[in-house]
N, C-alpha and C positions, 0 to 999 in steps of 0.2 A: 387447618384441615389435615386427616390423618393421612397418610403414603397410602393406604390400602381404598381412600375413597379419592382419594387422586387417581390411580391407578385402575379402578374401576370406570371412573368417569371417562379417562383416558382412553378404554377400551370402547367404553359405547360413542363415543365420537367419533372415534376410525371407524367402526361399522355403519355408523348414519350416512356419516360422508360416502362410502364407498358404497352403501344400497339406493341412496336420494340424490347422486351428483345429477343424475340422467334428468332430474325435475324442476331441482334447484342452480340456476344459471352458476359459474362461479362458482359452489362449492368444489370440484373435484382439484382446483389448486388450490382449497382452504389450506390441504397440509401441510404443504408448500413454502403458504404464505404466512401462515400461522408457527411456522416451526414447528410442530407437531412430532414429538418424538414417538417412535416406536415400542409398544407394551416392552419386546425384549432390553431393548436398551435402555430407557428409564428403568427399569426392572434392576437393571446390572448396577448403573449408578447408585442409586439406594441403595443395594445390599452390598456393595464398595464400601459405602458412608457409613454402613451399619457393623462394619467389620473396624474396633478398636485397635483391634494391632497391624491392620493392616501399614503398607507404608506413606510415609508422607508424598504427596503426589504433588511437587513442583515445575508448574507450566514454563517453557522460554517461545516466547512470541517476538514478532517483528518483522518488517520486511527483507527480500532478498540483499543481502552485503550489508546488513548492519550490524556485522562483528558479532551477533549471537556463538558462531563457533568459537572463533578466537574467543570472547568469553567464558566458553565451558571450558576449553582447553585449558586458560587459563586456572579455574576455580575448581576444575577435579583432576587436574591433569598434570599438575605445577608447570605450565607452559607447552606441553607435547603435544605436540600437532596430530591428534589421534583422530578429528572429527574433521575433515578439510570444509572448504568453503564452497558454497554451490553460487554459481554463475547466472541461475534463472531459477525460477520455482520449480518447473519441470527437473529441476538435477538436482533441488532440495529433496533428499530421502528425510520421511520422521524417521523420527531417532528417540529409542527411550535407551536411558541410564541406571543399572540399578547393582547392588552390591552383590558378588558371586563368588565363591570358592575357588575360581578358576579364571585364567583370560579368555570367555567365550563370546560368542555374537551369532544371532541368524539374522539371515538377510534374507526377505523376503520377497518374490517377484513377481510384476505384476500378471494377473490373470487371465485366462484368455482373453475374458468377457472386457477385462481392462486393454488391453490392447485393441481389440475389435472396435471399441472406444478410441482413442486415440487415432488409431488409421482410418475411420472415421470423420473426425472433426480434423484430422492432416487431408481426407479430399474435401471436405467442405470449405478449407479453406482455398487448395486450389482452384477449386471451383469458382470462388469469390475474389480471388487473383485473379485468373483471366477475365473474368466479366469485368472488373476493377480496370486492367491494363486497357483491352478494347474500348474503355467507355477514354481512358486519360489518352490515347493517341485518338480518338475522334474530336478531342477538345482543344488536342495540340495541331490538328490538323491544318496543314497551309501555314505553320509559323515561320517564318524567311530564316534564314541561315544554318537549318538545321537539315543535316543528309539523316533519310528514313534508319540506317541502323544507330545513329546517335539520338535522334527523337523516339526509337524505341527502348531504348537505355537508358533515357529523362523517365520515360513512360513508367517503366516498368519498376524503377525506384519509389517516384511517387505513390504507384499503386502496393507497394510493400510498405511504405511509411503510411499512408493513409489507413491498412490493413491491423498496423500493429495499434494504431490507435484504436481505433474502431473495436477489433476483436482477436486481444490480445490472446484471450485462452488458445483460440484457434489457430492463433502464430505458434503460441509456446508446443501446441499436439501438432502442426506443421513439422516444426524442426526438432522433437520428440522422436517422431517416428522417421525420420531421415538418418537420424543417430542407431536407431532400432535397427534399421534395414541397412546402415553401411557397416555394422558391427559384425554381421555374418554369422549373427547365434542360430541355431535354430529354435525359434519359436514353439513351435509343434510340440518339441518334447522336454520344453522349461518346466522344471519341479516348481512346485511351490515356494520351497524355502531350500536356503542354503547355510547349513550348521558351521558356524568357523572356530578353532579353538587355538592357543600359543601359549609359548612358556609367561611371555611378560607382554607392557604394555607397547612396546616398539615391535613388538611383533605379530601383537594382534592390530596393530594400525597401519601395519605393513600390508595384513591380509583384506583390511579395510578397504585399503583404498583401491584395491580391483571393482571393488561396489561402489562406492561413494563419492572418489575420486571423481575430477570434472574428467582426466581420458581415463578412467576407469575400466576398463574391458567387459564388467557388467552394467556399467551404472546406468544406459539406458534405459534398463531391465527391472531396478530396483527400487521398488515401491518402499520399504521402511526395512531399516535395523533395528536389533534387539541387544541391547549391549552389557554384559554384569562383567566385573570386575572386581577383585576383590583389595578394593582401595577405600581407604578408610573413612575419604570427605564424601561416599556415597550412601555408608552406611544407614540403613532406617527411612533411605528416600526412595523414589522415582525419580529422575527428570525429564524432561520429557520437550525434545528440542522440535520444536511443529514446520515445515514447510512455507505455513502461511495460511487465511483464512480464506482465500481465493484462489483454491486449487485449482487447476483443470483437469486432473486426474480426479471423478467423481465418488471412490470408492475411497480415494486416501483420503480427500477431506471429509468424510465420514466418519471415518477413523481418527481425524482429528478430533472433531468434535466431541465423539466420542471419550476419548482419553481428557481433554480439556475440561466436561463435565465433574470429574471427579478431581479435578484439582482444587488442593488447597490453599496455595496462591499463585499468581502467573507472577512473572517477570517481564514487562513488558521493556525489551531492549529498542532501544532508538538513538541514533547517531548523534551526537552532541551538537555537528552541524547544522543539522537538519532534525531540529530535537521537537518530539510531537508533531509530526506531519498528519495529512488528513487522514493517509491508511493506518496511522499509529492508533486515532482516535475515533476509525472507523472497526477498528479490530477491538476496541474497552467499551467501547457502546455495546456492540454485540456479544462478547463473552458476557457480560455482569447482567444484560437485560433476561437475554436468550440462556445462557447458563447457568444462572445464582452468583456467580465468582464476586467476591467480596474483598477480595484480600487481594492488593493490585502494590507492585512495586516498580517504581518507574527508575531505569536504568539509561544515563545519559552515557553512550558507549566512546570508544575510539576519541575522549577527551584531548589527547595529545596532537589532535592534528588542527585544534581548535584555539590553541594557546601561543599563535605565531602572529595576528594581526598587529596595525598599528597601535592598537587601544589596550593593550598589552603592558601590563606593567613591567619594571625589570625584576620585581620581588616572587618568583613560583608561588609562595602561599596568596599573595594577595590577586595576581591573575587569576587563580585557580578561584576564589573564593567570590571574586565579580564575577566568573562567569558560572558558579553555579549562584548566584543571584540574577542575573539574569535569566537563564533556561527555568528556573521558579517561577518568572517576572512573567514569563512566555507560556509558560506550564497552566498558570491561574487561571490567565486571558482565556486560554483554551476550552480548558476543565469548567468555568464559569458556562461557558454557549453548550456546552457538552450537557451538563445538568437541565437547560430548557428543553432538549431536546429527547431527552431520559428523563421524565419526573421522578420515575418510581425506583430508580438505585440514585438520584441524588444524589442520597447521603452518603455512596460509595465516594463521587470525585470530591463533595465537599469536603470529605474527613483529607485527601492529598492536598486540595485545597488552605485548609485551614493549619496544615504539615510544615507549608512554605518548602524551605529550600529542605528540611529533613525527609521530607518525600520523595527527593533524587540522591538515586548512589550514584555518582562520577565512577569510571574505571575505561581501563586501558589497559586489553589482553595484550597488545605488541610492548608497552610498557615491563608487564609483566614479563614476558620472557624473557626481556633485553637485560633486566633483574637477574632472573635465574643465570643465567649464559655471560654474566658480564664478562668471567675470565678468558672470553673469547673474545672480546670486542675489536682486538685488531684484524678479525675472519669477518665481520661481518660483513653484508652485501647487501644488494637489491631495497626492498622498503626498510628492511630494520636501522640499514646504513644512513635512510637519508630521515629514515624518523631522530635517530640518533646527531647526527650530525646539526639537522633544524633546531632541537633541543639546545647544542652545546651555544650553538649560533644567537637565540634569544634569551639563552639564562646561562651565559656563562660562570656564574658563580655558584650554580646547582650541579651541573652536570659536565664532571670533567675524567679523560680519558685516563690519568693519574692518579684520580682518589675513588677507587673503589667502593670505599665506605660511604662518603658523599654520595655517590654520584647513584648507589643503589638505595639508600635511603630517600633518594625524592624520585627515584624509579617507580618505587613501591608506592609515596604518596599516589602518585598519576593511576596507577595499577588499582588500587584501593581494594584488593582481593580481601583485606582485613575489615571493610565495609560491610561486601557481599556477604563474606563470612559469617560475617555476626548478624545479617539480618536473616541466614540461614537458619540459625541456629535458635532465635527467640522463634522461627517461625516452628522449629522444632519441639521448644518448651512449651509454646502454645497449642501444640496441636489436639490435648483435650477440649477446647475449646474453640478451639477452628474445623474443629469435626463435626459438634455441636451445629453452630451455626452453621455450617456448608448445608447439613442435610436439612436444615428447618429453610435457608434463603434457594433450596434447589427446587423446594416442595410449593415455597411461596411465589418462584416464575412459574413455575408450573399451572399453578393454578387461574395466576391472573390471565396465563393468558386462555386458557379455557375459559374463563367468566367474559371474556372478551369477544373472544368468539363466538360462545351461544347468545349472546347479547344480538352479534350484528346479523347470526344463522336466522335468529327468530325473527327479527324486523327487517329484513329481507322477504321471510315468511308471508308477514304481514301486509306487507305492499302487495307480494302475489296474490294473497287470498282476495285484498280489495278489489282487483282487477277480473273477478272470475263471474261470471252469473251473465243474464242474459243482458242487460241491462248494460253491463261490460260488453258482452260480444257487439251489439251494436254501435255500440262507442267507438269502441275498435275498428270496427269496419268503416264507421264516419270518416274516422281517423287516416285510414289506411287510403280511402278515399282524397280528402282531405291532402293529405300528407303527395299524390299522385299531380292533384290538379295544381298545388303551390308548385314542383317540383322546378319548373325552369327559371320562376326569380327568385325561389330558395339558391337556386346554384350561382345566380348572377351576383347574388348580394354576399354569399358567403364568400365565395370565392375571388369578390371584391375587396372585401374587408381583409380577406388573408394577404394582398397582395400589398394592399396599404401597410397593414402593423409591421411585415414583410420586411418591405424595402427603408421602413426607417429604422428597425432592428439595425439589419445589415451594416445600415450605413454610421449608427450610433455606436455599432460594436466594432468597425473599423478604424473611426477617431478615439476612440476611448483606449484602445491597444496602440495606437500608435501614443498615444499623452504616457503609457506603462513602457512604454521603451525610449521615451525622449528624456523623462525621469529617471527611469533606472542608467540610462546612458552618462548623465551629469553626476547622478553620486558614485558611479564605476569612477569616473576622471578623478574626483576627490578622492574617493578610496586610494586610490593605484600614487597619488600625489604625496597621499600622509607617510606611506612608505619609504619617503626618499630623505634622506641626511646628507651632512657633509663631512668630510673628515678632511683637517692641514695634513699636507705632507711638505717635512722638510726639503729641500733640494737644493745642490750647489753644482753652478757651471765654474767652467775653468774662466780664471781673470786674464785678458790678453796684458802683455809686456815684458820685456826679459825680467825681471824682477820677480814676477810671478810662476815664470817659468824654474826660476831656482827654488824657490820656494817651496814647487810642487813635488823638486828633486831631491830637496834637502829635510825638510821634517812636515811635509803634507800641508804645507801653505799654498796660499795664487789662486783661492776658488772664493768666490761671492754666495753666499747661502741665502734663500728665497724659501717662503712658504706659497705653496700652491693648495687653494681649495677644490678639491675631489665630488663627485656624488657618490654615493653609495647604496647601494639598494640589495634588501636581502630580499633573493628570489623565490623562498617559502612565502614570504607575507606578499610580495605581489602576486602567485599563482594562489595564496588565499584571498587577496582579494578579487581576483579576473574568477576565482570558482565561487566566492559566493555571487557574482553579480550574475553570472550564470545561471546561480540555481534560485537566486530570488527573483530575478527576472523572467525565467518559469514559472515559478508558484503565484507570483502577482499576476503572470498573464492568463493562467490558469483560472486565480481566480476572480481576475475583474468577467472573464470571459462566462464564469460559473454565475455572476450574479445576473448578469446581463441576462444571461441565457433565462436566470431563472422568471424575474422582472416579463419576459418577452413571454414565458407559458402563458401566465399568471395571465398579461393581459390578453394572448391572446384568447384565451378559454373565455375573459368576462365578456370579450366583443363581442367576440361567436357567437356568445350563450346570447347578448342582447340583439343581437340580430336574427337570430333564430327563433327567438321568440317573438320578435315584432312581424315578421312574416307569417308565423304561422298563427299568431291573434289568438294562442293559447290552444288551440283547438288538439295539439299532442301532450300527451301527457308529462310534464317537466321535467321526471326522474326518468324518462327513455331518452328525453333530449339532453340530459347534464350527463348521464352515463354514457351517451355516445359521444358527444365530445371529448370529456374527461380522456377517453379511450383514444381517440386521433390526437389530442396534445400530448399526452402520455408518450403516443410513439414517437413521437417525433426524439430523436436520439443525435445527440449532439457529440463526436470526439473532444478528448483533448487536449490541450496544446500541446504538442511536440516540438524543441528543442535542442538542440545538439551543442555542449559546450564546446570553446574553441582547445587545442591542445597545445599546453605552453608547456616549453622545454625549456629547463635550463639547469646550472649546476646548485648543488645547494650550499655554496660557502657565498658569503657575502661579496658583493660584486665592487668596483670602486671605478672609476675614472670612464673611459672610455666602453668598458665592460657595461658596467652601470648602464651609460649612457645608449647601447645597442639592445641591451637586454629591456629597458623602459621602452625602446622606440618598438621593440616585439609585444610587448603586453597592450601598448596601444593597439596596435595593429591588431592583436587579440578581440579588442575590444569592440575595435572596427568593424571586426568581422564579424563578429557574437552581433554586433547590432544590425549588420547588412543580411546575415542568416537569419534575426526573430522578424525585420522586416519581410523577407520572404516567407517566415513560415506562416507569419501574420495571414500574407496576403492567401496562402494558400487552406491556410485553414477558413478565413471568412468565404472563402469558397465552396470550400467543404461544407462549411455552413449552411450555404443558399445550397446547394446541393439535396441535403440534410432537408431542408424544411419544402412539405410538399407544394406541386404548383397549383394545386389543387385540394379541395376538402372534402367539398358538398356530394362526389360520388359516394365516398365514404363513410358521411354521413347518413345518408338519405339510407343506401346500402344496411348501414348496422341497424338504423329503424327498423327499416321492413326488415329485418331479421327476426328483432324480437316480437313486430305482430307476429311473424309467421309463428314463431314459436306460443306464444300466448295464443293465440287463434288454435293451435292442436289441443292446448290444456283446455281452454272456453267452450271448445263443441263438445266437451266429454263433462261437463260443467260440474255435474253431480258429483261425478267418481273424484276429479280434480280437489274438488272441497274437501271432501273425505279424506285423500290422503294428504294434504296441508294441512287439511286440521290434527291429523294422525300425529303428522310427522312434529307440528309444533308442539304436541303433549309431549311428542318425547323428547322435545329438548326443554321443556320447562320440566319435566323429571326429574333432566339433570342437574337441574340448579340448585 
């Protein structure tokens, strides 16, 4: 289908919706829900796509701290710290990169209407604090040994951790605009944008980081940079480094989406640790469904802090090369459930899929620097010193403080900017042909999801027009009748049945979390075990007798020589293994809790739905009774799991004897605690749970019914006119077909 009957179509949709929401239940969040982009901006992207010389537009996506900056710096930068790191999405500024004559940048700030936003959803959340706090000291209330201001100190943590699950944007616009208002700018008479310019690159990332910077002096303030340089690896491109696809600033993720439309391929960066998470793969479903994006490269980041466990070979090339066979192994698993749940780009994850491991570039931006800078290395400090030092400590024969050449040659493997590089550049040679298909696969979401739509607009349509005529009004009023005289063992029965599914939920979701941390507890002990060695050490005491005593004096005789066996344990691999059991015992508890959860809709919707119908002996119409439910399981809104890793300290040279042996007795103790805090949170989330799930249904039920008589019963007494304009309104979406 041609852009110009897209585009047409497009226009009479947003007008249907916005003259018929008032008639048609549900349509006025069709747009919403539908994605529905705006005539202007589909507009833009097409004639983007349509412009041959424009530049190549490459996306960096991923979540908060997964080394996306350190990447760029890396790969346009040769290591300069020009882009710093953001701490939370809220202090993610987007950032585009593009080639200029000069070192310039504007920073642009947020709006009034954007701040009115944020100090907004900063009292909604207060709001939701206090009510929060008041409800957790009513619950703590009368607990033996606690004095009222330490029970309100329990309280009021709780209710900030409960909050940040729950509703996190709301936290992030909380402590947004706390930053806004202890900064002391004035608001009132913020410009729009702020122009920056410098001789070179150190000094336009000097001026940067007033904006950018985590204590930035504007960066509360700064919604996106604009960045050109005239550096040669930008040449011919955009970049275009995004925040995230779950902004809480609603104007900047617009503007993402925006700019992400016209890309011609994303870079989706993600942590080698923690490689393809659910936000990784909840952010590739959406670009490629919702945006056309066909051209996906999957980046396993910050590799070097991955290649220190027991399973670890001594060989660099060969560790490197098991563990980018595994993250492939992990990658498939994933990308496979990804494609049932996407039919229609499929054959986007199956082409990475069928890639295997050539579908992942490994890299490591602190690698790369430590490359650039080696002739420093006796300066270094803070992360660079102890990435470096854990390196020398598992591959001693790769990386040593005296062979520069060595030691920067498998820098550079880890770094693999000669990867990124060259998939930069085919991306470049292809880009007659990634132009091509961008604007045919941006035309083809487009449209499916329009045929989707009027499809569900018109048989919506259709149900309403059954239900209009006199024939209907009388039914309806049976009904509503009906629906009044069941109403007291409708409530008994439903609200029986909730209480049942209920409390075996609860109680299946609390053994089941507990079986995810008495497991994950047993292979933390093995993990934490495979990291221990031994090393002889020689040692010789003094032999008692005058004989030996001359001996000692005369040419270093009179001593008995013993080998003593040592432990040893290097305390990179045991804080790797206390952090991954950490963050797998999260994500497992996450997700046995996500299936649980899901398993507990599922059935509660089908009881409801059978008991709602054996009461009422059919006499309501089934699609008021499946839609009012659907809508009370729906809400019910479940957080999730929250966890706090423990923090191990130690130094990073390899530990032996007694050291060893204090430093293992701490990572237990880690361990200990990790397992006594998810047992707590456990308990406090299956709380939150029952919290979560109402004590009651059948008001709410019975309630959304008699809504939709009320509303049918307005359309029914006008019966005639009612017909006329559904049948109006359905011609005009079969027009559009």
């Amino acid at each position: 289908m041609s852009a110009e009957v897209i585009l047409d179509r497009q226009q009479k949709l947003i007008t249907w919706l916005a003259a018929h929401a008032d008639i048609l239940n549900g349509a006025v969040g069709a747009s919403s829900q539908w994605e529905i982009d705006t005539i202007d901006s589909l507009k833009e992207a097409l004639l983007r796509l349509d412009d041959e010389n424009r530049l190549m537009d490459i996306g960096i996506v991923g979540r908060v701290k997964a080394g996306k900056s350190t990447l760029l710096n890396a790969l346009v930068f040769n290591g300069e710290s020009v882009l710093p790191q953001a701490a939370t999405p809220m202090t993610a500024a987007l950032t585009t990169l593009t080639y200029g004559e000069r070192f310039k940048a504007t920073a642009r700030f947020y709006s009034q209407a954007d701040l009115a936003n944020i100090e907004q959803a900063a009292a909604v959340y207060s709001d939701l604090l206090e009510k929060s706090l008041i409800e957790e000291l009513r619950r703590t209330e009368g607990r033996a040994g606690l004095d009222p201001e330490r029970r309100r100190e329990l309280a009021e943590r709780g209710a900030r951790r409960a909050l940040a699950t729950q509703q996190p944007s709301l936290q992030a616009s909380h402590e947004q605009w706390a930053k806004i208002t202890a900064s002391g700018l004035s608001l009132a008479h913020l410009k729009e944008d702020k122009p920056l310019e410098a001789d070179d690159v150190e000094g336009l990332a000097a001026l940067l980081a007033d904006y950018v910077a985590a204590e930035g002096h504007y960066m509360p303030v700064t919604k996106s940079v604009d960045i050109e340089m005239p550096v040669e690896a930008l040449r011919g491109l955009r970049i275009i480094d995004t925040p995230g696809l779950n902004d809480p600033v609603a104007s900047r993720e617009a503007r993402t989406h925006d700019l992400l439309k016209c890309c011609d391929v994303v870079f989706v960066v993600s942590p080698a640790a923690q490689f393809m998470s659910q936000e990784d793969l909840d952010v590739m479903a959406r670009i490629t469904a919702a945006e056309g994006i066909r051209e996906l490269v999957l980046v396993a980041s910050q590799v070097d802090n991955t290649l220190h466990g027991s399973e670890m070979q001594a060989q660099l090339h060969a560790s490197l090369t098991g563990l980018r066979r595994e993250l492939a192994g992990h990658a498939g698993k994933v990308l496979d459930k990804l494609k049932l749940s996407n039919p229609e780009v499929g054959d986007v994850f199956q082409s990475l899929v069928d890639k295997g491991e050539d579908a992942i570039i490994h890299s490591s931006g602190m690698c790369h620097s430590m490359s650039v800078e080696f002739d420093s290395v006796a300066d270094w400090q803070g992360g660079r010193l102890t990435a470096w030092q854990n390196l020398k400590e598992t591959y001693p024969d790769y990386f040593r403080d005296d062979n520069p050449g060595l030691s920067r040659t498998n820098l550079d493997q880890l770094a693999n900017m000669a990867g990124l590089h060259e998939v930069v550049e085919q991306t470049r040679l292809a880009k007659a042909r990634v132009l091509a298909a961008r604007r045919q696969d941006l035309l083809d979401a487009k449209e499916r999801k329009q045929v989707e739509l009027l499809r569900e607009l018109r048989r919506q349509l259709s149900l309403r027009r059954g239900e209009i005529g006199e024939a209907g009004l009388t039914e309806l009023k049976k009904n509503k009748r009906g629906l009044e005289r069941r109403k007291f063992n409708l409530t008994v029965a439903l609200d029986d049945e909730l209480m049942g599914i209920k409390t075996g939920f609860v109680n299946g979701l609390r053994k089941a979390m507990k079986e995810v941390i008495d497991g994950a507890y047993d292979a933390a002990d093995s993990g934490v075990s495979r990291t221990v060695g031994t090393e002889k050490t020689t040692r010789r005491t003094e032999s008692p007798g005058a004989f030996n005593w001359v001996a000692r004096k005369l040419w270093d005789g009179g001593y008995r020589e013993y080998e003593e066996n040592n432990r040893t344990v290097l305390p990179a691999a045991v804080k790797s293994a206390v952090s991954a059991f950490a963050s797998g015992l999260r994500t497992d508890l996450d997700s046995r809790a996500t299936e649980l959860q899901a398993k507990f809709g599922k059935r509660l919707f089908a009881e409801l739905l059978q008991t709602a119908r054996r009461q009422l002996d059919d006499e309501l119409d089934i699609e008021a009774v499946y839609s009012s439910l659907k809508s009370i399981v729906n809400g019910v809104e479940f957080p999730p799991v929250s966890l706090r890793a423990p923090v191990l300290k130690a130094s990073t040279m390899k530990l032996k004897g007694s050291e060893a042996d204090t430093f293992l007795e701490q990572a237990q103790h880690a361990i200990e605690t990790l397992r006594e805090t998810a047992e707590a949170a456990v308990y406090e989330y299956v709380e939150t749970v029952k919290r979560a799930i109402p004590k009651s249904v059948a008001d709410d039920f019975i309630g959304h019914i008699q809504a939709q008589f009320d509303a049918l019963q307005a359309l029914m007494e006008d019966a005639e006119k009612t017909r006329a304009t559904l049948t109006m309104m359905d011609a005009e979406l079969e027009a559009m077909q």
